[in-house]
PATOR-152157 format. One line per field, with one value per residue (C-alpha): x, y, z. Coordinates in nm, 4 decimals, always signed. Each point is the difference from the previous one (the first is absolute). Example, Ala and Ser with C-alpha at 12.3 -4.5 7.8 and 13.67 -1.06 7.14 Angstrom:
2
east: c(+1.2300, +0.1370)
north: c(-0.4500, +0.3440)
up: c(+0.7800, -0.0660)
//
This chain:
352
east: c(+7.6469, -0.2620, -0.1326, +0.2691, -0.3123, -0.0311, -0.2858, -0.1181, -0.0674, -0.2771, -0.0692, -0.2656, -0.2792, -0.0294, -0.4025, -0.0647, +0.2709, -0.2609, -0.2663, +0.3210, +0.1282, -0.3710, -0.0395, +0.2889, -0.0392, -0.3365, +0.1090, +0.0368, +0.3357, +0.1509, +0.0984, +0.3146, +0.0515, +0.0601, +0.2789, +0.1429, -0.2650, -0.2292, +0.2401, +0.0311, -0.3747, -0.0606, +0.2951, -0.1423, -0.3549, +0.1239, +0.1721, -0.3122, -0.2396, -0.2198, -0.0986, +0.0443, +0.3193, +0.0882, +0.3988, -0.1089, +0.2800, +0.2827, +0.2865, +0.4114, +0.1989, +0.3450, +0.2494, +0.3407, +0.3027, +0.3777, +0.2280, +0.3433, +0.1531, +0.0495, +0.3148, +0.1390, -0.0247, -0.2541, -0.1585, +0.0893, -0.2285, +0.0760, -0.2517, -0.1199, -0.1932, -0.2613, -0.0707, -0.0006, -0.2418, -0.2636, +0.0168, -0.0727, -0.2731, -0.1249, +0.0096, -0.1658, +0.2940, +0.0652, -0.1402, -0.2171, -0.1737, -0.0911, -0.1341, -0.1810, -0.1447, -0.0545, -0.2167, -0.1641, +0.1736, +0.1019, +0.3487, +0.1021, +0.3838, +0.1822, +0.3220, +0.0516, +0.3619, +0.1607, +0.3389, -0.1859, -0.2163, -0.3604, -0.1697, -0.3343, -0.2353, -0.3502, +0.1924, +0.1922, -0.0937, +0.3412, -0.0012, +0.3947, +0.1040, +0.4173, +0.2229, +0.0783, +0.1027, +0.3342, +0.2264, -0.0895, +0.3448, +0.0823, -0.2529, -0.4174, -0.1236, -0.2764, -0.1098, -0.3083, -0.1969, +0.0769, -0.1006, -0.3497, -0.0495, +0.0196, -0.2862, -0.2079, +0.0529, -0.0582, -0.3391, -0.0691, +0.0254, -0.2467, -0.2429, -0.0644, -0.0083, -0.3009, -0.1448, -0.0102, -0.1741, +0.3118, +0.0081, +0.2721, +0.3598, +0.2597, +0.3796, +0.3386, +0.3035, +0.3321, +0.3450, +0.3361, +0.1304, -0.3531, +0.1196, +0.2939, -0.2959, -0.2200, +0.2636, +0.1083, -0.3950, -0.0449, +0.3504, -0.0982, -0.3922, -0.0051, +0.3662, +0.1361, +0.4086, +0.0151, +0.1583, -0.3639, -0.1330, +0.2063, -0.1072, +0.1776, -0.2760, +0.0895, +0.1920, +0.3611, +0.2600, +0.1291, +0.3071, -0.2739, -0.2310, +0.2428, +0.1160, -0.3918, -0.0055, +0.3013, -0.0678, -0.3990, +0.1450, +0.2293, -0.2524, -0.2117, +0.2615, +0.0918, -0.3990, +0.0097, -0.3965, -0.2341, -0.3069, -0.2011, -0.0756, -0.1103, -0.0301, +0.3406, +0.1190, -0.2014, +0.1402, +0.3471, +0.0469, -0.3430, -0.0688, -0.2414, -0.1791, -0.0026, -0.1100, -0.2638, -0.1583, -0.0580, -0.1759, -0.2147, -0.0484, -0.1251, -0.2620, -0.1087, -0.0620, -0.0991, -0.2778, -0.1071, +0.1156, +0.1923, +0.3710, +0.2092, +0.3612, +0.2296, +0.3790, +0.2908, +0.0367, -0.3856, -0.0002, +0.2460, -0.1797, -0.2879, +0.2469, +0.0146, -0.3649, -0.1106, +0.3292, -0.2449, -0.3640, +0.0034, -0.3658, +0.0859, +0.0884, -0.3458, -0.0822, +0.3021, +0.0024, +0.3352, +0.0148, +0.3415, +0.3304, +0.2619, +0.3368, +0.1397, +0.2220, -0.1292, -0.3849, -0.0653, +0.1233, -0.1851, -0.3700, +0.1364, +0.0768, -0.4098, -0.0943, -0.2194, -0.0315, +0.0356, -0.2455, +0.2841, +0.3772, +0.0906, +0.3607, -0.1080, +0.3027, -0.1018, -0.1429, -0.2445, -0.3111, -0.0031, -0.0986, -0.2560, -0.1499, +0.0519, -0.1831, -0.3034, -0.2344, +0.0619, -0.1561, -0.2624, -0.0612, -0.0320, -0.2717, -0.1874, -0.0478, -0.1336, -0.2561, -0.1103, +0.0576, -0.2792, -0.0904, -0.1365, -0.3569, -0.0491, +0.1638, -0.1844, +0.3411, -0.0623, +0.3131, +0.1881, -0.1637, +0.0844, +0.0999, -0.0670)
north: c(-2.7532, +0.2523, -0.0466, -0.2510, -0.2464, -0.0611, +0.1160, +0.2617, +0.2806, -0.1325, +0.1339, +0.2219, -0.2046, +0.0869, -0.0739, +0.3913, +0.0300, +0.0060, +0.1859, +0.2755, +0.0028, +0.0523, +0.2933, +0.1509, -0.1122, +0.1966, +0.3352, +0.2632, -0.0564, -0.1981, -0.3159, -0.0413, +0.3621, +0.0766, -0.2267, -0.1679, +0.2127, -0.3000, -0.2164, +0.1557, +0.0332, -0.3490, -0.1245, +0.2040, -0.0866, -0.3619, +0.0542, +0.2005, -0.2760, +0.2835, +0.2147, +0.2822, -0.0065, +0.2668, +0.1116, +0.1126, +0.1957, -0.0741, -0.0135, +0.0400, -0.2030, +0.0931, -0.2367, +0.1432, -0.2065, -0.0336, -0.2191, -0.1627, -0.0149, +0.3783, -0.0956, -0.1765, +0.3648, -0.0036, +0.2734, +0.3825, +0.1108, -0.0933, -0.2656, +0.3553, +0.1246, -0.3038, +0.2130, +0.3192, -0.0626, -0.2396, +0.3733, +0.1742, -0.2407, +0.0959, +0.3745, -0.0253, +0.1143, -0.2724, -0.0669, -0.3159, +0.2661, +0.2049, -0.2730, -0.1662, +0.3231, +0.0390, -0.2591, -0.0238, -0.3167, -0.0712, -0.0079, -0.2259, -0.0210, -0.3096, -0.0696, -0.3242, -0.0037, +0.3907, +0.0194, +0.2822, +0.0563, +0.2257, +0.1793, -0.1301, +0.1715, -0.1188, +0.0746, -0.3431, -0.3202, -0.1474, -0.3998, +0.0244, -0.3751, +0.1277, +0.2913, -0.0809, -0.3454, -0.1570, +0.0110, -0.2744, -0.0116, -0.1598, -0.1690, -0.0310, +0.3827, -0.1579, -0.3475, -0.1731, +0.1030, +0.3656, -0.0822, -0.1509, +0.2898, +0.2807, -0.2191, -0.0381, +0.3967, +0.1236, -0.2402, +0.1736, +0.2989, -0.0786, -0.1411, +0.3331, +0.1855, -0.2227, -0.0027, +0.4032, -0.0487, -0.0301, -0.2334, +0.1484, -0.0002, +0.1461, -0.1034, +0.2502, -0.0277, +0.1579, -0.1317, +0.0609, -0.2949, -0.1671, -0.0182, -0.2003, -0.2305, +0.0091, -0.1003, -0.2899, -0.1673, +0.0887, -0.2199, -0.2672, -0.0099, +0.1000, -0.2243, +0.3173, +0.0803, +0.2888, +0.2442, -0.0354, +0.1289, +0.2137, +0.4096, +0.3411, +0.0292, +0.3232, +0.1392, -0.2221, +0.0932, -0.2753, -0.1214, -0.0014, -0.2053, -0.2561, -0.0223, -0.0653, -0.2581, -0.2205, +0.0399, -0.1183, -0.2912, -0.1428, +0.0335, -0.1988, -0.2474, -0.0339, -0.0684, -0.2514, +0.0106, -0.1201, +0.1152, -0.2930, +0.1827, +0.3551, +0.0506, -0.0705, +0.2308, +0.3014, -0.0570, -0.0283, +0.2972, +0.1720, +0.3400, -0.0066, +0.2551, -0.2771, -0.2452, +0.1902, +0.0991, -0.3414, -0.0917, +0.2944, -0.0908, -0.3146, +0.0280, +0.2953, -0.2546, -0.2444, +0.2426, +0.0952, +0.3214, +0.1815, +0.0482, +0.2853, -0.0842, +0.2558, -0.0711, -0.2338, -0.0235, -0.0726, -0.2084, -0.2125, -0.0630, -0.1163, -0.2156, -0.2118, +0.0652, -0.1545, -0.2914, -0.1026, +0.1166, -0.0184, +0.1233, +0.3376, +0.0977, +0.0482, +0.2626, +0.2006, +0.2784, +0.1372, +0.3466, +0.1177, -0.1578, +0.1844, +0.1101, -0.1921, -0.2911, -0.3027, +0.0976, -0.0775, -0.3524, -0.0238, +0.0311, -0.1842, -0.2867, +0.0658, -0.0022, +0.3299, +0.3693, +0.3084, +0.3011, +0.2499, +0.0703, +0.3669, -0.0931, +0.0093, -0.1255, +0.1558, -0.3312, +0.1026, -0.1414, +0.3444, -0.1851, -0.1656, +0.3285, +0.1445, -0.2754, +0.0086, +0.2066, -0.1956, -0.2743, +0.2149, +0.0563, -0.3406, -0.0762, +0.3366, -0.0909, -0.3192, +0.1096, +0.3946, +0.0099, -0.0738, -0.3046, +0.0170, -0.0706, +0.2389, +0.2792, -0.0770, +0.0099, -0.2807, -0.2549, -0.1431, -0.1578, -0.3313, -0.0236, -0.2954)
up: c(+4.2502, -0.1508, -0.3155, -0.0946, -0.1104, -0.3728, -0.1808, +0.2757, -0.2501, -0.2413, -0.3798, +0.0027, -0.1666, -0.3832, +0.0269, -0.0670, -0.2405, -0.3001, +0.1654, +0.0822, -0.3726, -0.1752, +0.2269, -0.0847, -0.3867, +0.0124, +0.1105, -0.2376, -0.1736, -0.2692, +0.1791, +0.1883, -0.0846, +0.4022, -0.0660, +0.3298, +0.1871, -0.0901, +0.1661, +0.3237, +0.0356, -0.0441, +0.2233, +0.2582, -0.0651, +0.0199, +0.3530, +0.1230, -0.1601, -0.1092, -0.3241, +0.1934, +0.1896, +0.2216, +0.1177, +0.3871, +0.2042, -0.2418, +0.2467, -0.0384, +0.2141, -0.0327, +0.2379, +0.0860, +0.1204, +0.0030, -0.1363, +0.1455, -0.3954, +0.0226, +0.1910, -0.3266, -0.2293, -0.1870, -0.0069, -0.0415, +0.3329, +0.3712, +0.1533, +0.2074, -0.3152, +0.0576, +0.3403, -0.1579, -0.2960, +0.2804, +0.1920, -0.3336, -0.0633, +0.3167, -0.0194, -0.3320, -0.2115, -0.2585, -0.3463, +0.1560, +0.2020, -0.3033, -0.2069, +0.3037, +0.1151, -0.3680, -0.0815, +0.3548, +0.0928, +0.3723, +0.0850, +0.2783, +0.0222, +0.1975, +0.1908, -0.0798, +0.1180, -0.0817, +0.2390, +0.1960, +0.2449, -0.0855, +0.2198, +0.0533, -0.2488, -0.1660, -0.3345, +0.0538, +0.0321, +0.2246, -0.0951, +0.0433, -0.0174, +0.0573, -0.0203, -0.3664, -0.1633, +0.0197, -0.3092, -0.2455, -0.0910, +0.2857, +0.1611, -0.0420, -0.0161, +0.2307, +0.1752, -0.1191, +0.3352, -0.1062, -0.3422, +0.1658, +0.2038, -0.2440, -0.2139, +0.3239, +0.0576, -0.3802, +0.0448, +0.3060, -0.1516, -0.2844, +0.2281, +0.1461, -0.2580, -0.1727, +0.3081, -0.0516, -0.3817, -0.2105, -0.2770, -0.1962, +0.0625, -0.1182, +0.0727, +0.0427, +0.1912, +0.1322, +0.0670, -0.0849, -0.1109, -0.1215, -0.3696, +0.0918, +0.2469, -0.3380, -0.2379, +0.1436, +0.0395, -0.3251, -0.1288, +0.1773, -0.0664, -0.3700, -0.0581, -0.1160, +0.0309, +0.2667, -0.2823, -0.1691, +0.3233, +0.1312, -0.0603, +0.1385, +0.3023, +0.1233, -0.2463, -0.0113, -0.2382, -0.2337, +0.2365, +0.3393, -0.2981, -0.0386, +0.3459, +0.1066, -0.3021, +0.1726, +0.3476, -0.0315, -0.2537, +0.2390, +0.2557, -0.1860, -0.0664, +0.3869, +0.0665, -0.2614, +0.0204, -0.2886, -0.0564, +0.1532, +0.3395, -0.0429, +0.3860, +0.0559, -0.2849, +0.1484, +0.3220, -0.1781, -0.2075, +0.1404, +0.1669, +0.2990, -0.2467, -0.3088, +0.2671, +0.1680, -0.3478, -0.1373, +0.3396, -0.0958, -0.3711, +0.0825, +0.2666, -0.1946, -0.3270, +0.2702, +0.0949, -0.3873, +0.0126, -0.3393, +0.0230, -0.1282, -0.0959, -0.0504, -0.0892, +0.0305, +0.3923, -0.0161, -0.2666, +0.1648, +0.2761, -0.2274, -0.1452, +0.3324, +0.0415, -0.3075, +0.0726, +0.3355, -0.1815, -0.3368, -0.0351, +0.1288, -0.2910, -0.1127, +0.2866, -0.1711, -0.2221, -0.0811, +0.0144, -0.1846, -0.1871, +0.2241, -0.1590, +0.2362, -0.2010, +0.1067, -0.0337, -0.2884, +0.0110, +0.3260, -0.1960, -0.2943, +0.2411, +0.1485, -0.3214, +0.0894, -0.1682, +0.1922, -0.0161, -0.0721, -0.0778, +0.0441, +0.1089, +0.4146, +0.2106, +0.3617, +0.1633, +0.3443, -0.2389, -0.1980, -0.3577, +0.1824, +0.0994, -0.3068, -0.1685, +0.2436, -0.1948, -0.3130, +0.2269, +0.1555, -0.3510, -0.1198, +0.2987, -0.0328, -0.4078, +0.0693, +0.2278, -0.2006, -0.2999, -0.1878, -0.2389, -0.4022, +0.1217, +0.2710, -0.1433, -0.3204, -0.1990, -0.3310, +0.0215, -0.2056, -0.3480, -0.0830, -0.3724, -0.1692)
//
């Protein structure tokens, strides 16, 4: 089983942590007055073990897949969207490309299990574990040997990309369907009733709202799962997509790189992550609050504060990008700007 050992994914040591913090105390500011740009620069100073970190070939990996609970109604588009949009991705036509091409990030985009099959291109990376899940509300959206293949896959994936000089990732998915996957993880891992959970995804009117809320709640019911065994909830109420990307966040925190997380699909899968590695959570920065409903509880429950909340609800890892340069920002301050004494700028007097 990969990566199913405890304690895998060490804490970055904190030996630097002082050396980080008087740097950044002796540029020329007030102190703390780059607010949680001092944070980020450290955490990623403390991943990189280095005063001068360095984000090398940030890279978007943005894992597509369908999902069997479509059949059940919940949401407003056909399961033949998830298609549509992977071929948008593809052509360059949706907002992930703008942003990526944007901020010079790499886009790779993966069929993890879409109910279609691609042409072969260079543009996608095919790691298609099935033709879609099953429909959680009737039996296990996946098996557990699914569940360990999309982690060995999403590792894979990472592995070749560090290989290539990446040691940033960012995370983004498609699915319809994936809020309803999401919702449910996040009841049972942060003990929450579904209704607390449960947003519009797509865009569902009030009735299509409540009719999601019921049919994911006696789902969860029929399951009857705690939250003692986060592989078998993924491979419950899981998307090959949600799978596939928590095999990816954690051989990327495995291999000390800096992750990007964008929204509530994403942060679900963290959710499981951080249920099998709790120290990943220190090789995350959290990019956005998404107006999606259950977001907000989600960080609250990680106990974590996101860059930005400009009311983002798209998913395919577009708050991630969006918050890139803010962390591009945070590195490049650390390591230019300059400090009191070689600028020759007097600091602060003490008053006595």
């Amino acid at each position: 089983m990969l990566m199913m050992k405890k304690n895998t994914i060490s804490r970055p040591s904190q030996a630097l942590r002082e050396a980080l913090t008087e740097k950044i105390n002796h540029k020329t500011k007030p102190l703390g007055a780059l607010g949680m740009l001092e944070s980020i620069a450290t955490q990623i100073g403390l991943i990189q073990q280095t005063l001068t970190p360095r984000l090398n070939q940030p890279t978007m990996l943005v894992f597509a897949g369908d999902h069997g609970i479509v059949e059940a109604g919940v949401s407003p588009f056909p399961q033949a969207v998830t298609a549509q949009m992977v071929l948008n991705f593809l052509q360059g036509g949706a907002a992930i490309n703008v942003f990526t091409l944007q901020n010079n990030m790499r886009l790779r985009v993966v069929d993890s299990g879409v109910n279609y099959e691609f042409e072969p291109t260079p543009s996608l990376i095919n790691a298609k574990i099935a033709m879609g899940t099953r429909n959680f509300l009737i039996e296990p959206a996946m098996s557990v040997a699914q569940c360990q293949e999309a982690f060995a896959s999403g590792a894979a994936i990472v592995d070749a990309e560090v290989a290539d000089g990446c040691n940033v990732f960012a995370f983004g998915e498609m699915g319809i369907g994936n809020t309803s996957a999401a919702s449910c993880l996040m009841s049972i891992v942060c003990g929450l009733p579904i209704k607390q959970c449960v947003g519009r995804g797509t865009g569902l009117d009030d009735a299509g709202l409540a009719r999601k809320v019921d049919v994911l709640a006696h789902a969860i019911v029929q399951h009857g799962l705690d939250d003692d065994d986060a592989m078998q909830i993924l491979a419950t109420f899981g998307g090959f997509e949600i799978a596939m990307m928590v095999g990816a966040m954690l051989r990327a925190a495995e291999r000390q790189c800096t992750l990007l997380i964008d929204g509530f699909i994403t942060t679900s899968a963290l959710l499981i992550a951080a249920k099998l590695q709790p120290n990943i959570l220190h090789y995350c920065i959290f990019t956005h609050c998404s107006d999606e409903f259950g977001h907000k509880h989600m960080l609250k429950f990680l106990k974590v504060q996101p860059l930005l909340q400009i009311d983002l609800r798209l998913g395919e890892g577009t708050g991630a990008a969006l918050a890139y340069p803010l962390v591009l920002a945070a590195v490049n301050f650390l390591n230019t700007m300059a400090s009191f004494s070689s600028a020759s700028v007097s600091e602060k007097l003490e008053i006595h």
